[in-house]
Steps between C-alpha positions, in 0.01 A plus 500: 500500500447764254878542395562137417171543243651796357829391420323158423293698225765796412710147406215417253469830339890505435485187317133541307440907519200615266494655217724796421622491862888389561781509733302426820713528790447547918764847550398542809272328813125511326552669183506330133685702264437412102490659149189600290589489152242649232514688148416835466481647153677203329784575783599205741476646842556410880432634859604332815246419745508430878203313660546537922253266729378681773416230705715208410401312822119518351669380214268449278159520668564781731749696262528778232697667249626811429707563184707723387811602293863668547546585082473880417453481161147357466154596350369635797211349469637147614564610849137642498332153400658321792222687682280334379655148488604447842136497677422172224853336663316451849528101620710358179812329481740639328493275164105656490605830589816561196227306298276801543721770492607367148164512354421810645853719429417323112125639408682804632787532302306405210192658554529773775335565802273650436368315185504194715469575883648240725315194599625173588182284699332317302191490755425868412337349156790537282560214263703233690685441099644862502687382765854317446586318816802410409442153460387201217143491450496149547592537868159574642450542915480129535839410351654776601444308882533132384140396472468626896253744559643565817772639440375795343645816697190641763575862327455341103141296668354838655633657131305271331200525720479205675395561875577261802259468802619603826176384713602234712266420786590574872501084546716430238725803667469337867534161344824569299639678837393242698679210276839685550473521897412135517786414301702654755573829396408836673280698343395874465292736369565906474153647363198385330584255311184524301581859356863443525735474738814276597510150617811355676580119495840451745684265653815447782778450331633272729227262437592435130807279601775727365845477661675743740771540200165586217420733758854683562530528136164600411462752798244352694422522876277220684229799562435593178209331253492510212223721386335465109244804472255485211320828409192535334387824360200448424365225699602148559582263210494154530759253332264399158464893458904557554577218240302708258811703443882455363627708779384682804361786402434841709177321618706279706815530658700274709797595743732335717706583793649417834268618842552435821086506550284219310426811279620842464319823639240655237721786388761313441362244322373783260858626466629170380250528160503871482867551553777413295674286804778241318675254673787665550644541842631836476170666501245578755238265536155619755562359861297168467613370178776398407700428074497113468835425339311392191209719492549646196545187336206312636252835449599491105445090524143548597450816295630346222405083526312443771121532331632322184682182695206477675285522188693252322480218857160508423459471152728217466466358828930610581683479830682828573854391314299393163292858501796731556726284262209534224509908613852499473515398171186739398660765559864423356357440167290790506485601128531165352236233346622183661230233623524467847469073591309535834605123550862590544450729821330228668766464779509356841474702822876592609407498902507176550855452548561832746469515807236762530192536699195435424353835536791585224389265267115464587286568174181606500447486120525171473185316402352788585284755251540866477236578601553315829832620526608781788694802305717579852509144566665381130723863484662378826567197406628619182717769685649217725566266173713830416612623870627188659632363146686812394773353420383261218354772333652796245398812660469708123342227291388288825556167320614233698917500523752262436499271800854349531602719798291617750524821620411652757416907374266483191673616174403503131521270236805447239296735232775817461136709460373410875866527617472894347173565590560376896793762530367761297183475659589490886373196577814328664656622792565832576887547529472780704357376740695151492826746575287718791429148675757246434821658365715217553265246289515756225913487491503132548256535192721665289842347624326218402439580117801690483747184581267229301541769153864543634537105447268484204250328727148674451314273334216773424539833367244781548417504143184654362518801759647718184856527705710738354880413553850624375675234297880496583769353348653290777125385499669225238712350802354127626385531878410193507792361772674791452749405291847689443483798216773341356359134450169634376680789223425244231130509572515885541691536178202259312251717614338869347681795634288696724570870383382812725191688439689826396817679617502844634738680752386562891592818722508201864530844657121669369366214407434584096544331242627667205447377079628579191213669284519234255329290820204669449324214303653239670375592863181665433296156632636567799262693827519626811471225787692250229799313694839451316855352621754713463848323463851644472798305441730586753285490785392146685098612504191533381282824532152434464282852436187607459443754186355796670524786283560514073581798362726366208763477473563455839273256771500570859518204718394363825807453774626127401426200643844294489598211493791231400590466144631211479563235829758217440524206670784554733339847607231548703167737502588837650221659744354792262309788606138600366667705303731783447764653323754327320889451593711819495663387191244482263353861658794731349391513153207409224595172441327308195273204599313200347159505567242217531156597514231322720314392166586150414189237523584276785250224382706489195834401650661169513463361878874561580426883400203517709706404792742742432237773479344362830868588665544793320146659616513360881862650511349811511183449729563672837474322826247446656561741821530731233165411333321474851672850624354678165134385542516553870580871430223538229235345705303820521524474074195437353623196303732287698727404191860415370379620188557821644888445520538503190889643502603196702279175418425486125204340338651173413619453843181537653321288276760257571509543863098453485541125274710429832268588769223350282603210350618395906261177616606459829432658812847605665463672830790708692593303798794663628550839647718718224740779628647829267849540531537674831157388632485368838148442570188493263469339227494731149176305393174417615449263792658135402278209539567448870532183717591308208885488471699152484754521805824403372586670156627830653699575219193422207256809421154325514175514319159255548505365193191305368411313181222355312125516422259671744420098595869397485487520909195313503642231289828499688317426856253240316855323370654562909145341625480181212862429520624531851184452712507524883879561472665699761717669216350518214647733316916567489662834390787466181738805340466550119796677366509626144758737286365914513413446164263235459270719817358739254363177368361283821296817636312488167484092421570380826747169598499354199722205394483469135799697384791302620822789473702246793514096533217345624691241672236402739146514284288710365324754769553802698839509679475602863740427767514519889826661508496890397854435417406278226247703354717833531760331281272442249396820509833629375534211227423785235807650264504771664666359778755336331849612599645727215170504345383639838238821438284706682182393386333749725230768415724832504260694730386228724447605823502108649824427246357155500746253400393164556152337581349210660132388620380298761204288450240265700486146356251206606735296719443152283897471391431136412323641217736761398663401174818528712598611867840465504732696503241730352083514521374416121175548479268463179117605653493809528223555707721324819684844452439855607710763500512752818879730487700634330857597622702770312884540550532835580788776619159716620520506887182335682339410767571148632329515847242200503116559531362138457251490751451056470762300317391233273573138631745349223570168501785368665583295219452757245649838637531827283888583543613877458851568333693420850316142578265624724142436480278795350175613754215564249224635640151335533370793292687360213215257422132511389243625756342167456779322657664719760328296819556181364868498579709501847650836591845473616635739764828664286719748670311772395194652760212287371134617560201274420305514178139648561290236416346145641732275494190286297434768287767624196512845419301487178228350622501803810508775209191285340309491742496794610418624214322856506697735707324828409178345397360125594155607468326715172363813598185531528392684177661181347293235714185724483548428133597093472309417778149725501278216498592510883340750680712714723324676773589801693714382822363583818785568792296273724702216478217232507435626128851452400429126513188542318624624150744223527434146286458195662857336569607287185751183476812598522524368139271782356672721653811747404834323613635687779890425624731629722889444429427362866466120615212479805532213646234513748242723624452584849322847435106506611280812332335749742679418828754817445511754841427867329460661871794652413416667186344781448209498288474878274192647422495597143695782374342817479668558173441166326424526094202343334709366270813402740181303703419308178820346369521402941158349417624310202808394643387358777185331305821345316673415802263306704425342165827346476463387851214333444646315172833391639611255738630711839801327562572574130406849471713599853235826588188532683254778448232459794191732397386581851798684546429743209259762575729761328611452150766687594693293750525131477581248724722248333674126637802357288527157587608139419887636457755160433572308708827494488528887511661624879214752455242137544703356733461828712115530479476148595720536811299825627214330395325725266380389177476823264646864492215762531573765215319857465450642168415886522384670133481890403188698254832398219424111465520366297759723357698542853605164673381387836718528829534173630701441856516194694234529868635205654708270568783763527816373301901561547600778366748553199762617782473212704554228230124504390336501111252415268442886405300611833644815641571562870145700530343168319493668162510286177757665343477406112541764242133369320367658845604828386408734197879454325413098479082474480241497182155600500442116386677317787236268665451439829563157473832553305629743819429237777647239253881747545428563860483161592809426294693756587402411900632126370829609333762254605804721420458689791212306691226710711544377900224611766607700770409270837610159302807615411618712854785303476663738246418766691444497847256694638376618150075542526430421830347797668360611163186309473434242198333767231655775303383878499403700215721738548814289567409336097451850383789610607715183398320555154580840453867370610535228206331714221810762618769268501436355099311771355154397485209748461290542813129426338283801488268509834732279705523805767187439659619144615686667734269713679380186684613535834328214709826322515 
């Protein structure tokens, strides 16, 4: 991104400005402020200069300048010469830009302006020696990049004349396009690619292996792809022409995004490059894209690196890790003269020990030349590398990260510079939106922090975000334990006296303060929006205010913010308010105060100070209700911020309160339903993870709770499969319980064992235990639960109050190879461990009623015990996807329903396989394009041309794979025997659309194709052309259905062998759905026990079928796909009417064994009433048939 360059290069001009240019600071977003200093008339003069980019997300290619100056008393003619300056600023980095301004601003001091007008380009023909760049002469273009040519900015090669060929031939386009889609990857194209346009390279997200915990945290849903848009301006580039520059320039641009479409709709794929659209949640993204969590991140990466890593893989024949380490270092020494040794980034590849598939890890590089290589097929490889991988990489400096926990949020690397940079910059989390959507995660957040600084347990700080704290004198006082004042006054005595910032006298009653006029001096650094502590000896608080007025000598202040002086250990937290007015006592006269200003350098206290300031500063965030109530009510606001509260959350806390939502590398989900005080029903937040609560722990507040690398799942099943193969029980469930302070710590570095603070009796592991009263006690072990040492170690303004934790994790079920398994689980690997609750001891009332739908089957000998000696119920959900059919499901107390899936088939695999919901096949702009060596004729409705524009049938191994979640066991079904006297054959509409009649065309071309490619008893429809002599209406037959399905045991005892289906379209297709309803058999209706989403007319009531649920992009063969499962849903299982008379007598005799039109109509318009689906467009005139 633009920003991170700026402050990157505004960083270089403060340490090496040019000549005659000093004291270069960043006042304000985009502006560099510095002083010109010059001689006039033997007199040493100055003027103060402010430089603003204009279009700092340009920055520098796309951006310019405009200077000016706030000094009065200047030669007039200074201001006028900026004039003239600015339009040579266009496309420079800063360094370049003060660089220029200095020689210019000196010929005109010394010469005036007109004596010597204003030129800075040396292409216009002035001599290239009059010009002072600023830098050695010895450090000519080549050194100035390291010897690599490449690296010289696109702007500086079209300064210095070179020119770049964008003529690429159509083959080599189709070819490059053509390498991505057979590598697996969708592919698009929005234009001409020849004169510029946009190409799209996508993929499911589901099919790159990630976890259902990488996808809670990272925001994912199974629909969406992941979408990498490249857009060429002026015509397509291939990959030896991209390497020709350091960094993307405007020539190229690349984009990436969420979509629930293989690629985006034209406009808003235009929006994405033209718009300044960051990934940040809070803002309003076009309808079919959506901000990837890392976007920003990843669009600066290939900005930035990718042509130059790509560059340098082929010039010394480097994997990906030895080119971006080589980059990496490039860049950090940027400036100095060091020989780069090539030989020592020759590293190995660091897949080969994940577990990552091999469309993640595939490279098409390899052994492979330039200009050979695909550009969309090597970018989105190079995006997974970065997208899948996240976490292993910095998201500032992108080098790879320290590796000894692994997380499972992406973060940045130890530098203090990246840590600034990825809070100043946006790109972690937006808090705002954390505390909109999970509340309760935020508090447990920050109870979190606020106990481990209570106990002196944070073992990092956020340093190098230029914190700003007060420094107090009790800040001398050990935490660590919490030791008694009195048996640590030695210590206190040894140390420096902390003395306030300046004294003054307070009206509590107006809120000034009042000074002596000798004060002048001593408080004039002081300015509005500045935070001070106010503290007066005979009152038990601190006020913390906001300067909001100075008009010395007296400040008027924001209402306080209080809080507790001083808390000993025998008395507990009080609960404070936001804020408010202070005790009556201190309100009856102008009492003097010390004051201690919000000015001391936090990264310059010891550790036990920064703790203290960490208190201090959460003391007086507000709660989170109180957060989440404010935003709520300035929704309408154009930015949704808690800058804006600036009275009641000052700077330092929200930078603080942003290092905790950040620096967080778990996922932690709200389980349990939350009630206010006085609620009785609803829950204060958004919707809970449902169906996922462990039965058992009614008095535990719980959260999913989930651990590790995007591939930590994957490695935990591999470890259930090797270890404990064919077992019945592979896996057991054990308690981990740990003091409050030391779980600021394992959300951020996991379950670590190598800090021993108790006895290790029993080896060196992970502690876990069956019994939750075990691991409970354990959880109080810390000193604040001591007896008369007892404190609160509690967060002030929790809303949860959480005062003891404990998690529940999923361990492979090998406890002969646990390093000990009695009386407690030790175990060393961890990979045999994964983490899935968390339980908070809380006084917050919540729900307890139980949702599991299937309980996991525990072993017997192995039981999970809650705090009474009863076995826990954990439901199936509670595992990986991968894994939840491989168990038993036991009945529990609870009202069980079945899982919706073959019992041969796990979940995953379903959500695989069926893989495009909104778009299985490309348009056909898209084919046209990657396929036009095949000649597409015009369809004819006369169905014995349908068969003739299809291929010849192919092996089933050349063809796509095509599964349903479905086992078909056998196949009884026969093409072209189905009875249509019953039906109704339409003539076509009068009103049909040319262009309505071509996508039918297409899709049924597509349809019949598919037919003909794919086994029938695999595929489960039947298209028979004779029965389509009207594009408009088709004749459809689902069958095949499992065996095992009451819906197959039906049609076999009526004898039938497939249900005859009628699809009915409108002028709108594609961008209307069809209206599909069943013709015959006639099934039991919803009332009379019946399912599988057929209506008592025969309607297929799904909410695709209607315009709130369908997309202009959803095939044909993608809607029969979720007819025939939704017909085959086991949960509630479809029955036919005359099989099934048993469950209602009499029910469909009499009637006849087809549906009428307007019965479905009228059960259509019924369902699309009842959940608040929009009728399609057109849909009326299906019910002006009137034969039935």
């Amino acid at each position: 991104m633009g920003r991170r360059l700026f402050l990157q290069h505004l960083g270089e001009a403060t340490a090496s400005p040019p000549v005659n240019i000093s004291s270069v600071f960043s006042p304000d977003d985009a502006v560099v402020s510095f002083t010109f200093s010059f001689v006039r008339q033997s007199s040493p003069q100055a003027c103060n200069i402010r430089l603003l980019a204009l279009n700092i997300d340009e920055y520098p290619d796309g951006n310019h300048y405009m200077l000016f100056t706030e000094d009065d008393h200047i030669d007039p003619d200074i201001p006028k010469s900026f004039e003239l300056i600015s339009p040579h600023l266009l496309g420079i980095p800063i360094p370049e830009a003060l660089t220029k301004i200095s020689t210019a601003l000196t010929d005109f001091t010394t010469k005036g302006l007109a004596a010597n007008p204003i030129d800075l380009d040396p292409d216009d023909g002035e001599d290239e020696d009059d010009f002072d760049d600023g830098f050695p002469d010895d450090q000519d273009s080549d050194n100035e990049n390291f010897g690599l040519e490449d690296l010289i900015p696109a702007s500086a090669a079209a300064r210095q004349g070179l020119i770049i060929s964008c003529t690429v031939t159509l083959d080599k386009i189709k070819s490059d396009l053509r390498a991505a889609k057979n590598a697996g990857f969708r592919v698009g194209v929005i234009g001409d690619l020849v004169t510029g346009s946009i190409a799209t390279v996508s993929i499911r997200v589901t099919k790159l292996g990630l976890s259902e915990e990488a996808m809670q945290a990272w925001g994912l849903q199974s629909a969406h792809y992941l979408v990498l848009m490249i857009r060429f301006r002026e015509g397509y580039r291939d990959l030896e022409q991209i390497t020709s520059e350091a960094i993307l320039s405007g020539h190229t641009q690349v984009r990436v995004a969420l979509c629930k479409s293989y690629k985006p709709s034209d406009h808003d794929a235009y929006d994405a490059f033209d718009k300044n659209t960051q990934d940040q949640r809070l803002t309003t993204w076009a309808s079919s894209l959506e901000p990837l969590f890392i976007g920003t991140a990843i669009n600066d990466l290939f900005r930035e690196r990718f042509s130059s890593i790509v560059r340098l893989r082929q010039s010394y024949c480097f994997n990906w890790r030895s080119a971006e380490a080589m980059i990496h270092d490039i860049q950090a020494k940027a400036g100095q003269q060091d020989e780069i040794d090539v030989h020592r980034y020759v590293l190995p590849d660091d897949a080969a020990d994940r577990a990552l598939l091999p469309v993640v890890i595939d490279d098409a590089l390899h052994d492979r030349p330039l200009r050979d290589a695909s550009l969309p097929l090597v970018a989105m490889q190079f995006l997974l590398r970065h997208f899948v991988r996240c976490t292993e990489f910095c998201l500032v400096c992108h080098c790879q990260v320290d590796a000894a926990f692994e997380a499972l949020k992406p973060y940045v690397c130890s530098r203090p510079l990246c840590l600034y940079q990825y809070m100043s910059l946006g790109f972690g989390p937006s808090i705002e939106w954390e505390i909109l959507s999970q509340p309760y995660v935020v508090d447990l957040l920050v109870s979190f922090c606020y106990a481990a600084a209570r106990q002196a347990r944070l073992k990092e700080f956020p340093v190098g975000i230029d914190l700003k704290a007060p420094l107090l004198p009790h800040y001398n006082d050990s935490l660590l334990y919490l030791r008694p004042r009195a048996a640590s006054a030695d210590n206190q005595n040894a140390k420096a006296t902390i003395n306030p910032s300046f004294k003054a006298r307070i009206d509590f009653d107006s809120n000034d303060m009042i000074f002596t006029l000798d004060q002048n001096e001593e408080v004039s650094g002081f300015r509005p929006g500045d935070w001070l502590i106010v503290r007066n000896a005979d009152t038990d608080y601190h006020y913390h205010y906001q300067i909001e007025e100075i008009t010395f000598p007296t400040w008027r202040l924001s209402k306080p913010v209080m809080t507790k002086a001083e808390i000993t250990d025998q008395e507990p937290t009080p609960d404070f308010s936001t804020s408010g007015t202070p005790p009556a006592a201190a309100c009856k006269a102008i009492l003097p105060v010390n004051c201690y200003a919000y000015d001391a350098n936090f990264d310059d206290m010891t550790e036990e100070q920064k703790s203290h300031a960490v208190v201090t500063i959460l003391d007086t965030l507000p709660s989170v209700l109180d957060m989440k109530a404010y935003l709520e009510c300035n929704q309408t606001a154009k930015d949704i911020s808690l800058k804006s509260w600036k009275t009641h959350i000052s700077r330092s806390a929200l930078n603080i309160l942003r290092w905790i939502i950040a620096s967080n590398r778990s996922c932690i989900m709200q389980v349990s339903q939350l009630f206010e005080q006085g609620q009785t029903a609803n829950c204060v937040t958004s919707s809970p993870v449902s169906g996922t609560r462990v039965s058992g722990m009614d008095n535990w507040v719980q959260f999913r709770f989930a651990q590790g690398a995007p591939d930590k799942e994957q490695r935990f099943v591999d470890c259930v499969k090797k270890e404990t193969p064919g077992a019945k029980y592979p896996t057991l469930f054990a308690w981990h319980g740990s003091p409050l302070s030391n779980w600021h710590s394992i959300i951020r570095q996991g379950l670590l064992y190598e800090e021993t603070l108790h006895a290790r009796a029993y080896g060196n592991g992970v502690y876990m235990s069956s019994q939750a009263t075990t691991s409970v006690w354990y959880a109080g072990m810390g000193a604040g639960s001591r007896g008369s040492q007892a404190i609160n170690l509690m967060w002030p303004r929790s809303v949860l109050g959480v005062a003891s934790a404990v998690s529940l994790q999923e361990v492979v079920n090998k406890t002969g190879a646990f390093v000990s398994k009695s009386p407690h689980y030790v175990v060393a690997n961890t990979d045999w461990i994964q983490t899935r609750y968390l339980f908070i001891k809380s006084d917050l009332r919540h729900s307890t009623t139980d949702s599991a739908l299937v309980a996991y089957d525990q072993d017997p000998q192995h039981l999970c015990y809650n705090e009474a000696n009863l076995p826990v119920q954990i439901p199936i959900s509670a595992v990986s996807k991968s894994r939840c059919p491989s168990f038993g499901q036991t009945d529990t107390n609870i009202v069980s329903k079945k899982i919706k899936h073959s019992p041969s088939v796990d979940e995953q695999t379903v959500e695989q396989q069926e893989d495009d919901t909104n778009s299985v096949r490309s348009d056909a702009n898209d084919r046209d394009f990657l396929e036009s060596e095949i000649e597409y004729d015009n369809m004819s409705i006369d169905s014995s041309k349908v068969y003739d524009t299809v291929p010849d049938k192919t092996p089933a191994s050349a063809s796509p794979t095509r599964k349903r979640s479905l086992d078909t066991n056998k196949m009884d079904f026969v093409p072209g025997l189905l009875d249509v006297s019953s039906i109704k054959f339409l003539d076509p509409p009068k009103d049909a659309s040319t262009s309505a009649t071509n996508a039918l065309q297409r899709a049924l071309k597509e349809a019949v194709k598919v037919q003909n490619t794919t086994p029938l008893s695999t595929l489960g429809w039947y298209i028979n052309s004779e029965h389509v002599s009207n594009l408009y209406q088709w004749i459809v037959e689902l069958h095949s259905f499992n065996e095992k399905l009451p819906l197959a045991k039906d049609m076999e005892k009526m004898g039938i062998t497939s249900i005859a289906l009628e699809m009915r379209f409108t002028n709108q297709f594609p961008f209307s759905p069809p209206f599909i309803r069943v013709v015959k058999p006639r099934f039991l209706p919803f009332s009379a026990g019946g399912g599988g989403h057929v209506t008592e007319g025969g309607a297929i009531c799904m909410e695709l079928l209607t315009n709130t649920g369908w997309t202009a992009v959803t095939s044909i063969e993608m809607v029969l796909l979720q007819v025939q499962l939704a017909i085959s849903d086991e949960e509630r299982p479809a029955r036919l009417a005359h099989a099934s008379n048993q469950h209602c007598p009499g029910w469909g005799y009499g009637r006849g064994d087809s549906y009428g039109v307007g019965e479905a109509v009228s059960a259509y318009e019924r369902a699309c009433r009842a959940h608040g689906w929009k009728i399609p467009d057109g849909f009326a005139m299906f019910g002006q048939e009137s034969s039935e």
